[in-house]
C-alpha positions as CSV (number, residue, x, y, z in Angstrom):
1,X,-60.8,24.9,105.4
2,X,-63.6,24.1,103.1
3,X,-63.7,25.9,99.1
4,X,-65.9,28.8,98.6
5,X,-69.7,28.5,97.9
6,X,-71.7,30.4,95.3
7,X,-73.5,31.5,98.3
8,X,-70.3,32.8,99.6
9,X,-69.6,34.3,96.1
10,X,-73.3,35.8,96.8
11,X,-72.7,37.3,99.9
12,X,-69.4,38.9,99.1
13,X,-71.2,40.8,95.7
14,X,-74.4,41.6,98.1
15,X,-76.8,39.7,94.9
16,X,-78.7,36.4,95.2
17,X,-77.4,33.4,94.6
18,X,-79.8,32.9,91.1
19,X,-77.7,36.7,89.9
20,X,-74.3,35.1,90.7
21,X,-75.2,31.3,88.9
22,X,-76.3,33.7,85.5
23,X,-73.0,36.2,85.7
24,X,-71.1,32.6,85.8
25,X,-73.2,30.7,83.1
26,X,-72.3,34.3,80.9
27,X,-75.7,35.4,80.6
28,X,-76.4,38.6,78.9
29,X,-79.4,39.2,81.1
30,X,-76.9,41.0,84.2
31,X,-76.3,44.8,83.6
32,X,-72.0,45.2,83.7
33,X,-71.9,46.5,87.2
34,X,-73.4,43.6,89.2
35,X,-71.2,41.3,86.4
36,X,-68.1,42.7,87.8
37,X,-69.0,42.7,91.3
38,X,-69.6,38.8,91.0
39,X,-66.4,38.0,89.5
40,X,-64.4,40.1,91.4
41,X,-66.0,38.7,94.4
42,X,-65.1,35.0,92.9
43,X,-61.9,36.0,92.4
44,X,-61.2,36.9,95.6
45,X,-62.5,34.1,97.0
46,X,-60.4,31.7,94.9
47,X,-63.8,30.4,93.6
48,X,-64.3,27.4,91.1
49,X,-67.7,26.6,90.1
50,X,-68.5,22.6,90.3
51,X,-68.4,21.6,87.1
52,X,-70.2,18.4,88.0
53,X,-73.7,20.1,89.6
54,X,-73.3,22.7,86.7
55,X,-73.3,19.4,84.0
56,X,-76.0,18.2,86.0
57,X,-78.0,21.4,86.1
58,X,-77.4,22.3,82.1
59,X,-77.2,18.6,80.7
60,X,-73.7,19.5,78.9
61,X,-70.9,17.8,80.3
62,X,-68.9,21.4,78.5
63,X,-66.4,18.4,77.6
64,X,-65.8,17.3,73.8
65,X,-64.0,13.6,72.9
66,X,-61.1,13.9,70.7
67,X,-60.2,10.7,69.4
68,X,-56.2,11.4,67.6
69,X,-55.0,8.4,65.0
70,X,-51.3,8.3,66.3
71,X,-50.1,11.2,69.1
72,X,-46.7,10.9,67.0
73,X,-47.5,12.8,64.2
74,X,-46.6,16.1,64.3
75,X,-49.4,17.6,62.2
76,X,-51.9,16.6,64.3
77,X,-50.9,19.5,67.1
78,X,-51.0,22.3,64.7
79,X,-54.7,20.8,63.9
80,X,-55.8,20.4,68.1
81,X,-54.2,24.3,68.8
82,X,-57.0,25.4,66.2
83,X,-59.2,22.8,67.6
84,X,-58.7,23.8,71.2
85,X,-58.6,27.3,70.6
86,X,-62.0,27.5,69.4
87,X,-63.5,25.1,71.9
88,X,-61.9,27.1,74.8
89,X,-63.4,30.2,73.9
90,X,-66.6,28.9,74.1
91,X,-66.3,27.0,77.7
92,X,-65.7,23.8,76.4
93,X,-62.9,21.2,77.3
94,X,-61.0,18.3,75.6
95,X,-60.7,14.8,76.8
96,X,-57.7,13.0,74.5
97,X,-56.9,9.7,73.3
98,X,-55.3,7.7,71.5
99,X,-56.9,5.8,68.9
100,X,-53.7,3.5,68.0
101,X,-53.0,3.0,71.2
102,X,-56.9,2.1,71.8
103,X,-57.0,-0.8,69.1
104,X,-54.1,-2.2,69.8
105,X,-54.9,-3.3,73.7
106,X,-58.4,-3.8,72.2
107,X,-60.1,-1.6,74.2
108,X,-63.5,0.3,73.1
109,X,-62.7,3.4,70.8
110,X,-65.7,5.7,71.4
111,X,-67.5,4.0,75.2
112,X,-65.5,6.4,77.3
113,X,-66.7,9.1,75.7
114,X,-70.4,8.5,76.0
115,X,-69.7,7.4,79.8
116,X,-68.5,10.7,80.1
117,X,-71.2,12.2,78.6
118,X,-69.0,14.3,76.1
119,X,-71.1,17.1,74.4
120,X,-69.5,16.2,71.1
121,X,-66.3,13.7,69.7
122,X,-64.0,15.3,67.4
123,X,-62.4,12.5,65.4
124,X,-58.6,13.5,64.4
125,X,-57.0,11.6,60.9
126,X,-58.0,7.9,59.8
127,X,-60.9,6.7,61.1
128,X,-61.4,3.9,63.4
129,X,-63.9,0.9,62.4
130,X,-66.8,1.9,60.6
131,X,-69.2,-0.3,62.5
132,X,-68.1,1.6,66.0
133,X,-68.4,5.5,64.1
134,X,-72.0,4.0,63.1
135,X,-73.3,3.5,66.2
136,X,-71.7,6.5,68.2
137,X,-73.2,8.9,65.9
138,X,-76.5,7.9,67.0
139,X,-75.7,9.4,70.0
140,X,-73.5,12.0,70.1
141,X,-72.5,14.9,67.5
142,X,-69.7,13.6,65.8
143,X,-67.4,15.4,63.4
144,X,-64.1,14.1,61.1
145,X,-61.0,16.1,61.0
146,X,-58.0,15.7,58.5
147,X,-59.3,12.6,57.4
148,X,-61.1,11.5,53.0
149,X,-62.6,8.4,54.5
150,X,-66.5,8.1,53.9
151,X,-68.7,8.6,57.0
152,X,-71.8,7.8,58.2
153,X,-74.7,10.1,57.6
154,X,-74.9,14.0,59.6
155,X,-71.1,13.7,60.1
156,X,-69.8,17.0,58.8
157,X,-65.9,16.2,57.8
158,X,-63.1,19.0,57.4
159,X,-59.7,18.4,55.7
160,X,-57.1,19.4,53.3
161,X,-57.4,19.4,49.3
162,X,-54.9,17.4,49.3
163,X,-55.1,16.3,45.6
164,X,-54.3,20.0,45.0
165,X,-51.3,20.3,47.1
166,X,-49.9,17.4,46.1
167,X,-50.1,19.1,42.5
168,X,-48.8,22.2,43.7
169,X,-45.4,20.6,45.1
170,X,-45.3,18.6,42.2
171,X,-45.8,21.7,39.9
172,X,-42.7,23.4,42.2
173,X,-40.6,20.7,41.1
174,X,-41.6,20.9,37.6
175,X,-41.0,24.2,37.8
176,X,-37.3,24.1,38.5
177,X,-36.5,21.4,35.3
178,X,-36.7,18.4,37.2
179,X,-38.3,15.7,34.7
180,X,-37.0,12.4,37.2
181,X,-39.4,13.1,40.3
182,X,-40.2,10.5,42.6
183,X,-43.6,10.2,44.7
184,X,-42.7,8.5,48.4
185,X,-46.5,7.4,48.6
186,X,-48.5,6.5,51.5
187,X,-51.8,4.7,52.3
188,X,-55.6,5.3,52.6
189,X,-57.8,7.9,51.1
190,X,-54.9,11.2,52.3
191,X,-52.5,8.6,50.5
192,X,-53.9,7.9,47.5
193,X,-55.0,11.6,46.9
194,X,-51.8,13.0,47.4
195,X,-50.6,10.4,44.8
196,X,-53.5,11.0,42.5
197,X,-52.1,15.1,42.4
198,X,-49.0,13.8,41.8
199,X,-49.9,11.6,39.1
200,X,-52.1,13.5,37.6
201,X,-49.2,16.6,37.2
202,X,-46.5,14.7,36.1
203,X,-49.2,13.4,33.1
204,X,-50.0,16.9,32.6
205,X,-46.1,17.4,31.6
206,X,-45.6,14.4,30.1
207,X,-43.1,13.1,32.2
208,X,-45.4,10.4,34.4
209,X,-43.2,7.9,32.8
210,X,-39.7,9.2,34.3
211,X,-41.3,9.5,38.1
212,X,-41.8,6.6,40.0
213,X,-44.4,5.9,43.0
214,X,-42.5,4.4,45.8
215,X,-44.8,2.9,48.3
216,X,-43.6,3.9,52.4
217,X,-45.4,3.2,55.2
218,X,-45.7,7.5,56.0
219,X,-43.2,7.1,58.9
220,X,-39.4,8.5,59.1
221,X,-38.2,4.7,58.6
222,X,-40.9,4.3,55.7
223,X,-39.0,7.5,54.2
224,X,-35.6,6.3,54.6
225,X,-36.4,2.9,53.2
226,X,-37.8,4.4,50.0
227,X,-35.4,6.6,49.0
228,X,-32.6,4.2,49.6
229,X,-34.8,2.0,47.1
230,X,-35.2,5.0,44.7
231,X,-31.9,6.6,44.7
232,X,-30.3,3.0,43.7
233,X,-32.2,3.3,40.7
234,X,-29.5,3.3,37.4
235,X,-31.5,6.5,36.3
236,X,-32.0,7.9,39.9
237,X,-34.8,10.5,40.3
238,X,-33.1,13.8,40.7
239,X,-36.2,15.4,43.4
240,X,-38.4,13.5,45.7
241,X,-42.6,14.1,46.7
242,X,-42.8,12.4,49.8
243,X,-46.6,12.1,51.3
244,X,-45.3,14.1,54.4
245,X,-43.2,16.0,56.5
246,X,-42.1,12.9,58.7
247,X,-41.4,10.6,55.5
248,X,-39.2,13.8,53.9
249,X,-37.2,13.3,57.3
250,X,-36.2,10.1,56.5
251,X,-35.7,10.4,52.5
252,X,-33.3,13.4,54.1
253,X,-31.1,11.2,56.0
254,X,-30.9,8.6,53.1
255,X,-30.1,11.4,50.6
256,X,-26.9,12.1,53.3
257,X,-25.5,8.3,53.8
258,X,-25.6,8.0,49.9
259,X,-23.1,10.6,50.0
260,X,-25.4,13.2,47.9
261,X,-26.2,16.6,49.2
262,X,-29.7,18.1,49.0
263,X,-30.5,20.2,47.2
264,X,-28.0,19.9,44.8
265,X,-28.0,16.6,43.8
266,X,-31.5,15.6,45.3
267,X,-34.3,18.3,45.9
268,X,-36.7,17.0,48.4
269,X,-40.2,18.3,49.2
270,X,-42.5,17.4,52.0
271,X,-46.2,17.7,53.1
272,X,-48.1,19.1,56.1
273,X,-45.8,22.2,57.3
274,X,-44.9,20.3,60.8
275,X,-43.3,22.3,63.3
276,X,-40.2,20.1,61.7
277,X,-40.2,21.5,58.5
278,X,-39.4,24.9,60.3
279,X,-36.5,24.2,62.1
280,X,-33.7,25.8,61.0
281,X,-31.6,22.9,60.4
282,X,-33.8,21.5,58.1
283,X,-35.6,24.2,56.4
284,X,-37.8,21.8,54.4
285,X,-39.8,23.5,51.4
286,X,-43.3,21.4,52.1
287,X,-47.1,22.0,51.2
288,X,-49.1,23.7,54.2
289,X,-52.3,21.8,54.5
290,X,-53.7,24.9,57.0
291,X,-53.7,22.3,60.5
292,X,-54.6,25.1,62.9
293,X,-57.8,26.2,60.1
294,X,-58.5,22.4,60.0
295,X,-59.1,22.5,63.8
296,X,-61.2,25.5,63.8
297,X,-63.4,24.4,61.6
298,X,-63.8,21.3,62.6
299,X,-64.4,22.7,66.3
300,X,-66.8,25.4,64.4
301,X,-68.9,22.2,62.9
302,X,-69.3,21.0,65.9
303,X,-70.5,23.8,68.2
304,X,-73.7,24.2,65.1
305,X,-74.4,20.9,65.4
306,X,-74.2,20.9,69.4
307,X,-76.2,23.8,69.7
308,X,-78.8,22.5,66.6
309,X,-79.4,19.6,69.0
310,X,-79.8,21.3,71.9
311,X,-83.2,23.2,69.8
312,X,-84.1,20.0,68.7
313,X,-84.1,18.4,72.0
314,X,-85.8,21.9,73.4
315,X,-88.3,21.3,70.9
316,X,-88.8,17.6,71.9
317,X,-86.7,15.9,69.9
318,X,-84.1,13.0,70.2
319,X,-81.2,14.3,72.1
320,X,-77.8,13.6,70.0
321,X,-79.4,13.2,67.1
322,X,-79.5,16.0,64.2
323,X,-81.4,15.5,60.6
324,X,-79.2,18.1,59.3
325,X,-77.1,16.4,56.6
326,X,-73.2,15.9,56.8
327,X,-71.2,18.7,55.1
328,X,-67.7,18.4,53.9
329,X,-65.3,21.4,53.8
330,X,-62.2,21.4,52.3
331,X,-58.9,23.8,53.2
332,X,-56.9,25.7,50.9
333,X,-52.9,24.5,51.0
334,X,-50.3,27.0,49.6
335,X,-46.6,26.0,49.2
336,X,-44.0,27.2,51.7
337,X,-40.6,27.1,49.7
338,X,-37.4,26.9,51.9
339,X,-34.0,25.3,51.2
340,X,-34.6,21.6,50.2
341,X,-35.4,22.6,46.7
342,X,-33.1,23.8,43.8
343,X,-32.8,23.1,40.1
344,X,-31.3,20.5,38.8
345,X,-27.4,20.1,38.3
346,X,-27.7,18.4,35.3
347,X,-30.6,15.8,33.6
C-alpha cells in the first residue's frame, strides 16, 4: 500500500494542493477553519510530509549539526534538553556527534555536516581545531556553547560565568570557617577560569596560601587521584573545590577509603549541577552553571543568525555568510547547597 500524498491530504480537506503545502509550511496566510480541516485530514491519513522535496523546495535542510566534546559528561544533556527544546519548537532537528570520538579515528569534524546541508552547527564544550572552525564558518551559521575558547569572527558564543561560580563555591566554603580549601583544577579556558575564581577568593581572604591547586584531568579518576594526593598532605585541606560534578565523584570516594567521612571531616563541593549531584545518595552541594539556559540560548543565537542569512541571501547576498559580528553572552550560576558541606570540626 503506498503512503499518503499531499494530493491525497488535498482531496480529503476538499482545498488545493498549494492551501494544504502553506497549512503544513505554518503559514499565517490560511483562515483557522481550512487549517484544521488539513491537518485533521493528515492525520487521518497517517500523513508525513517528505522532508527531502520540502528541503529541496525551501533550501533548509530544518536540520542543525551538534558537534558534543565527550557524550560522557553529564552536563552536556542538561545543555542539548535546552538546546533541543528550542530548536523543536521551531521545526528544526539535531544530527549528533561526537567530537572525541571524531579525532580520535581521524575523521573530519565539521564535512558531514555541510554534506548534509545542516541549516546551522551548534558546537557543545571545547572546541575542536581552530583551522577546521575557520573554514566551516564560511559556510554555515555556527555558534559555541559552554565553551571560553576564542572563535573566529560572527560566531556568537554562550556559556557560564564561570570565574564567578567558582567564587561563589569558594565564598560557601569560606563561609563555614574553612581556611585549608583545596581547588581540584582542570584544563583549558572553563579550567583555568574556574581556578582564577578560586584564586582570586581565597586572596580576597587571605588564606590563598593555606589552599592548594591540585591539577586532575576533570574525570572521576582525575578526582580520585587528586584528593588521595591532597588528603596525604601533613596539613590536609579540610574542604575540597573540585572543577566539576564528575571530579567531586571521585574526590568523594577517596574521602571514604581514607577512612574520613564527608562532611565532617572533609566538605566537598562540585560544579555544573549534573543530574548526579541530585541523587539522593549523594546530595552534592555544587555551583549551577544554568545547562538547560545555555542551550536555549545558544539555539536562540542560532535561529537570528539563520534567519539574518536567509534576508541576506533574499537580498542577494552570500548564503551562510552573515556580517553581523559575534556576540558573547554569559549565564548567571547560583549555588545549590545540599549535604557535602558543613563547618569545620576543628582547624
Amino acid at each position: 500500500m503506498r503512503p499518503p500524498t499531499i494530493r491525497d491530504v488535498a482531496e480529503r480537506a476538499g482545498v488545493s494542493k498549494s492551501l494544504v503545502s502553506l497549512v503544513l509550511r505554518g503559514s499565517d496566510q490560511v483562515g483557522p477553519e481550512r487549517r484544521d480541516a488539513v491537518l485533521r485530514a493528515a492525520r487521518e491519513l497517517g500523513y508525513r510530509p517528505n522532508a527531502a522535496a520540502r528541503s529541496l523546495s525551501e533550501r533548509r535542510s530544518r536540520t542543525v549539526g551538534v558537534l558534543l566534546n565527550d557524550l560522557r559528561n553529564p552536563w552536556f544533556v542538561d545543555l542539548l534538553d535546552g538546546l533541543n527544546s528550542l530548536l523543536h519548537e521551531n521545526g528544526l532537528q539535531m544530527l549528533l556527534a561526537d567530537a572525541r570520538l571524531n579525532r580520535r579515528t581521524g575523521q573530519d569534524l565539521t564535512g558531514p555536516f555541510l554534506d548534509q546541508r545542516a541549516d546551522g552547527l551548534v558546537i557543545v564544550g571545547t572546541l575542536p581545531d581552530p583551522a577546521a572552525l575557520d573554514a566551516v564558518t564560511a559556510r554555515m551559521t555556527v555558534v559555541v556553547a559552554g565553551a571560553h575558547e576564542p572563535v573566529p569572527d560572527g560566531v556568537d558564543v554562550v556559556a557560564g560565568d564561570d570565574e564567578r561560580g567558582a567564587a561563589l563555591a569558594t565564598a560557601h566554603l569560606v563561609g563555614l570557617g574553612h581556611r585549608r580549601i583545596a581547588h581540584i583544577a582542570g584544563y583549558g579556558a572553563v579550567g583555568e577560569l574556574r581556578g582564577r575564581g578560586f584564586t582570586a577568593t581565597t586572596r580576597a581572604h587571605g588564606i590563598a596560601a593555606q589552599c592548594p591547586v591540585e591539577p586532575s584531568d576533570m574525570t572521576e579518576e582525575g578526582g580520585y587521584r587528586a584528593t588521595v594526593r591532597l588528603l596525604s598532605r601533613p596539613q590536609r585541606p579540610t574542604a575540597l573545590f573540585a572543577v566539576n560534578d564528575i571530579a567531586s565523584i571521585g574526590a568523594l570516594s577517596a574521602v571514604e577509603e581514607l577512612g574520613l567521612r564527608v562532611p565532617r571531616d572533609v566538605s566537598v563541593v562540585g560544579y555544573d549541577n549534573t543530574s548526579i549531584a541530585r541523587l539522593r545518595h549523594v546530595r552534592l552541594t555544587t555551583v549551577d552553571s544554568a545547562g538547560h539556559e545555555i542551550g536555549r540560548r545558544a539555539a536562540r543565537c542560532l535561529l537570528d543568525r539563520v534567519e539574518r542569512t536567509e534576508l541576506l541571501g533574499d537580498a542577494g547576498g552570500a548564503p551562510g555568510v552573515t556580517d553581523a559580528p559575534g556576540r558573547r553572552h554569559l549565564t548567571t550560576p547560583s549555588l545549590r547547597i545540599r549535604g557535602t558541606t558543613a563547618a569545620p570540626l576543628t582547624e
